[in-house]
C-alpha positions as CSV (number, residue, x, y, z in Angstrom):
1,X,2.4,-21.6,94.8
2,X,3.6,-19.9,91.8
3,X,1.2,-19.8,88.6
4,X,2.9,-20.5,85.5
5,X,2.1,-17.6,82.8
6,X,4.0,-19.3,80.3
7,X,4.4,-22.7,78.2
8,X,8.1,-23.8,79.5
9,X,8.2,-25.6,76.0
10,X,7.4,-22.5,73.4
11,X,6.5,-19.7,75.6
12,X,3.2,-19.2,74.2
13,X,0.8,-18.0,77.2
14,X,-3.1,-20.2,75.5
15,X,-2.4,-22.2,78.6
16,X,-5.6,-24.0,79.9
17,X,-6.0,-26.5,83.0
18,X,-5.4,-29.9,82.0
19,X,-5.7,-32.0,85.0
20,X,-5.6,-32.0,88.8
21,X,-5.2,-34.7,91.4
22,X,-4.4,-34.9,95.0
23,X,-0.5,-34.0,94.2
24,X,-0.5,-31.0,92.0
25,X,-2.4,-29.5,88.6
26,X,-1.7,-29.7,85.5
27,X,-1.7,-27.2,82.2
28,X,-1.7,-27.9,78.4
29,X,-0.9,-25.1,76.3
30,X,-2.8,-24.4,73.3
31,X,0.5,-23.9,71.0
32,X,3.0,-26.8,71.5
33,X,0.1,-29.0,73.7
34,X,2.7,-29.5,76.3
35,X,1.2,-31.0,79.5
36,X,3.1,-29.7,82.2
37,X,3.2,-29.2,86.0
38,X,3.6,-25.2,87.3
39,X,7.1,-24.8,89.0
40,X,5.6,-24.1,91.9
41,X,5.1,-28.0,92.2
42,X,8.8,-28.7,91.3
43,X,10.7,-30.9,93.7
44,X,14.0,-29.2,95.9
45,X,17.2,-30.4,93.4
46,X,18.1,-32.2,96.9
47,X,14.6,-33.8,97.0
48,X,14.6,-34.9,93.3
49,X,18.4,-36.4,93.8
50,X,16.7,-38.8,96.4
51,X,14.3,-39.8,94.1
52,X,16.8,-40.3,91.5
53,X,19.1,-42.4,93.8
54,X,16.0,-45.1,93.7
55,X,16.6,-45.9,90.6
56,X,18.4,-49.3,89.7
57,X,19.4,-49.1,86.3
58,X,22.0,-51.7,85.6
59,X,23.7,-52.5,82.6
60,X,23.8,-56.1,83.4
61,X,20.2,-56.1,83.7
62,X,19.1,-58.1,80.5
63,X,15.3,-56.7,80.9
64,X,16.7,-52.9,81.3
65,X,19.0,-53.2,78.4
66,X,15.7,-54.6,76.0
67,X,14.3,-51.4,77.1
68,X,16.7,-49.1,75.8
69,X,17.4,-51.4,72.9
70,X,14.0,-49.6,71.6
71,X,16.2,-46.2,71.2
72,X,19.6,-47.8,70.3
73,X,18.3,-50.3,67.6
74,X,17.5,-47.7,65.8
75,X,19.1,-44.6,66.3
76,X,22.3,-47.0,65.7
77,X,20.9,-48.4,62.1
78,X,21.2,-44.7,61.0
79,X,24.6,-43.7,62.4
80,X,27.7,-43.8,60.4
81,X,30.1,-46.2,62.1
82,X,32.0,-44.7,64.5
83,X,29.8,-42.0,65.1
84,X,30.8,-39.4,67.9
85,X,27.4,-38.9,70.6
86,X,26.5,-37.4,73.5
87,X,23.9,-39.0,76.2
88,X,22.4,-36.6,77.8
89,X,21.0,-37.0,81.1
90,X,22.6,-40.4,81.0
91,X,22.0,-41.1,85.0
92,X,24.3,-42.9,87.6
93,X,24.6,-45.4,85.5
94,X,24.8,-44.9,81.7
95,X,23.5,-48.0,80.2
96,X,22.5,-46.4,76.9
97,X,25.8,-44.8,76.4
98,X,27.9,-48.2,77.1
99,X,25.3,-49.9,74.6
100,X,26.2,-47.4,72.2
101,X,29.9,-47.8,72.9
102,X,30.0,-51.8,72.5
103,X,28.6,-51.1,68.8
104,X,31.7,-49.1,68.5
105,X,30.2,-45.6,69.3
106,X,32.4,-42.5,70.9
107,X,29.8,-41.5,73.5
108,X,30.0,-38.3,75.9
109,X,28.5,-38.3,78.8
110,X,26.1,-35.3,80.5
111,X,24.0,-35.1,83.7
112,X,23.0,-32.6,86.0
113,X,23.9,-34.6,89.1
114,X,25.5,-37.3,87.8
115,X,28.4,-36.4,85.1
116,X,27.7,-32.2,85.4
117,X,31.0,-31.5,83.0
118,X,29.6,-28.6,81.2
119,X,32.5,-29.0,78.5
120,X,31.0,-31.7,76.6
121,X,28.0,-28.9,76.1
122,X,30.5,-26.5,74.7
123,X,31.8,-25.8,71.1
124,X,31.8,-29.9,70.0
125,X,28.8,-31.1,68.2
126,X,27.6,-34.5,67.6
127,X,26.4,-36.9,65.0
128,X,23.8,-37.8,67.5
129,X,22.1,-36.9,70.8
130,X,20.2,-39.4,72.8
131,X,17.8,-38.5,76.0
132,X,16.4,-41.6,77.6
133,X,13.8,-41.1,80.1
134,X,15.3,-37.2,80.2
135,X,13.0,-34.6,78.6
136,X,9.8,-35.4,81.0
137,X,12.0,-34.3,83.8
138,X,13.0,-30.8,82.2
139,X,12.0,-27.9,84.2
140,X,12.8,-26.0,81.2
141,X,12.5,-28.0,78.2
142,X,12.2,-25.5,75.9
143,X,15.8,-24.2,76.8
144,X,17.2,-27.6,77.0
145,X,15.8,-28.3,73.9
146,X,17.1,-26.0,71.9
147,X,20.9,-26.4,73.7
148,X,21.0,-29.8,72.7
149,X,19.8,-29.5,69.2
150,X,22.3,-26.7,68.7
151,X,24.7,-29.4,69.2
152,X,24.2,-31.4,66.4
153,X,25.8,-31.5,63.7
154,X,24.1,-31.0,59.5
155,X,22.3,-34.7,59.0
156,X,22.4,-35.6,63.1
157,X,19.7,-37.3,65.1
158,X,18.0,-36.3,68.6
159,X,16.9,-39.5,69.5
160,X,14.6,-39.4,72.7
161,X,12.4,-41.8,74.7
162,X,9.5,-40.5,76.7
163,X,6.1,-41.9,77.3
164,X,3.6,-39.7,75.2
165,X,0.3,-38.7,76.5
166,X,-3.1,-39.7,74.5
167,X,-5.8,-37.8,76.1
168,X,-7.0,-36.4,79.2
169,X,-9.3,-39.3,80.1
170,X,-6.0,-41.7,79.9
171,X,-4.0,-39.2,81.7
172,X,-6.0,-39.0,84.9
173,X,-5.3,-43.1,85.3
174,X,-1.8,-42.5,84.0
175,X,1.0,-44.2,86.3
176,X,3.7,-41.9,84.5
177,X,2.5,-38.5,85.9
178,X,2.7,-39.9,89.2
179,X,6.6,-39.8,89.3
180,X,7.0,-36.4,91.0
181,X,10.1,-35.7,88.9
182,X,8.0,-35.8,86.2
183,X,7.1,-32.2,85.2
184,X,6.4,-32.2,81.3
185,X,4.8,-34.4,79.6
186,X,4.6,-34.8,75.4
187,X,2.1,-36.1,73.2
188,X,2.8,-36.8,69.5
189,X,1.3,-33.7,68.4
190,X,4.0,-32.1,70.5
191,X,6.8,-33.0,68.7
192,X,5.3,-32.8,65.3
193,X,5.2,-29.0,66.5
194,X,8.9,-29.1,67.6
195,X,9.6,-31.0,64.6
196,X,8.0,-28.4,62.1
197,X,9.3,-25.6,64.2
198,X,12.8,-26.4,63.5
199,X,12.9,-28.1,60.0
200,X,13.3,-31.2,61.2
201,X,12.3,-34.9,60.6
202,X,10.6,-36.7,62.6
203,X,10.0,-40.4,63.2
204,X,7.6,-41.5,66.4
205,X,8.6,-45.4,67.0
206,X,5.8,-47.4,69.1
207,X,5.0,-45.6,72.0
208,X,7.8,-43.8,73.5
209,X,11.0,-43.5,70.7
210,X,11.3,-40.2,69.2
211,X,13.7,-39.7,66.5
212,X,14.4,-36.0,65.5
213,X,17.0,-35.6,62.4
214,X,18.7,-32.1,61.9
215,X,18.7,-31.0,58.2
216,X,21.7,-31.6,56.4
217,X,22.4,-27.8,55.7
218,X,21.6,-26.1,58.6
């Protein structure tokens, strides 16, 4: 299995073990405290398509659209109307990015299997950026990361939901590290590196929203 040398997030190398179970071990790194899974643990894409194709996530589903009402309540409260988006990583099914579009929202769609059409990642940017149940699935989240925040417009929002890790003890009994397509994993510490890292603002919302806002003159 191949070791990673570096954080996948910031590249720093302070990486120390973090965790290990039956499935596969986990690191933290010492600069960004990422919690992440070495690639040598990564799923086939073919593999992690099945996985993906489990997934119901219907727009008609009243409980699944509460869920995603925790990002788009209020990542819409701070959008100008008609606000041009992107949902990245929006799935078979993109139930965010039709929410967004009943409030009268011009959503984009990206996903590697899903919707791959490059173009929507090239010269446009965005008022806003959303990523629900994306980044713990990143093999390379630093990358992706900075792609998508380079896509934003002066004054736009990242707005992300993830579940964010606590501490080890709670990690080891932690249901969400036992989706194998789940390779990185944040903590609120995380992002306030991210945040500080790229001049941003940050606002962590209950236990899994993340909203990110780009500074209005870069």
């Amino acid at each position: 299995m191949t070791v990673e040398t570096h954080c996948p997030l910031c590249a720093g190398n302070a990486l120390a073990p973090y965790h290990q179970d039956r499935r596969r071990p986990y690191r933290q790194c010492g600069t960004c405290c990422l919690v992440f899974v070495p690639p040598g643990w990564y799923l086939t894409p073919e593999a992690e398509l099945a996985q993906y194709n489990c997934h119901q996530n219907d727009v008609g589903d009243a409980g699944y659209r509460q869920f995603l009402s925790r990002l788009a309540l209020p990542l819409i409260a701070r959008l100008a109307p008609g606000a041009q988006g992107l949902d990245f990583g929006c799935g078979p099914g993109p139930a965010l990015a039709h929410m967004l579009r009943e409030a009268g929202f011009d959503v984009a769609l990206y996903d590697r299997f899903f919707y791959p059409d490059d173009s929507v990642l090239q010269a446009r940017r965005y008022a806003f950026i959303s990523a629900t149940e994306v980044v713990e699935h990143l093999h390379q989240p630093g990358h992706e990361l900075e792609r998508l925040w380079s896509l934003l417009q002066p004054g736009g929002w990242l707005g992300i939901m993830t579940k964010l890790v606590s501490d080890q003890t709670a990690f080891a009994n932690w249901h969400y590290k036992n989706d194998p397509t789940h390779v990185c994993f944040f903590s609120a510490d995380t992002w306030r590196w991210w945040a500080r890292e790229h001049d941003a603002s940050l606002e962590i919302l209950g236990a899994d929203v993340i909203l990110l806002r780009r500074g209005e003159s870069t």
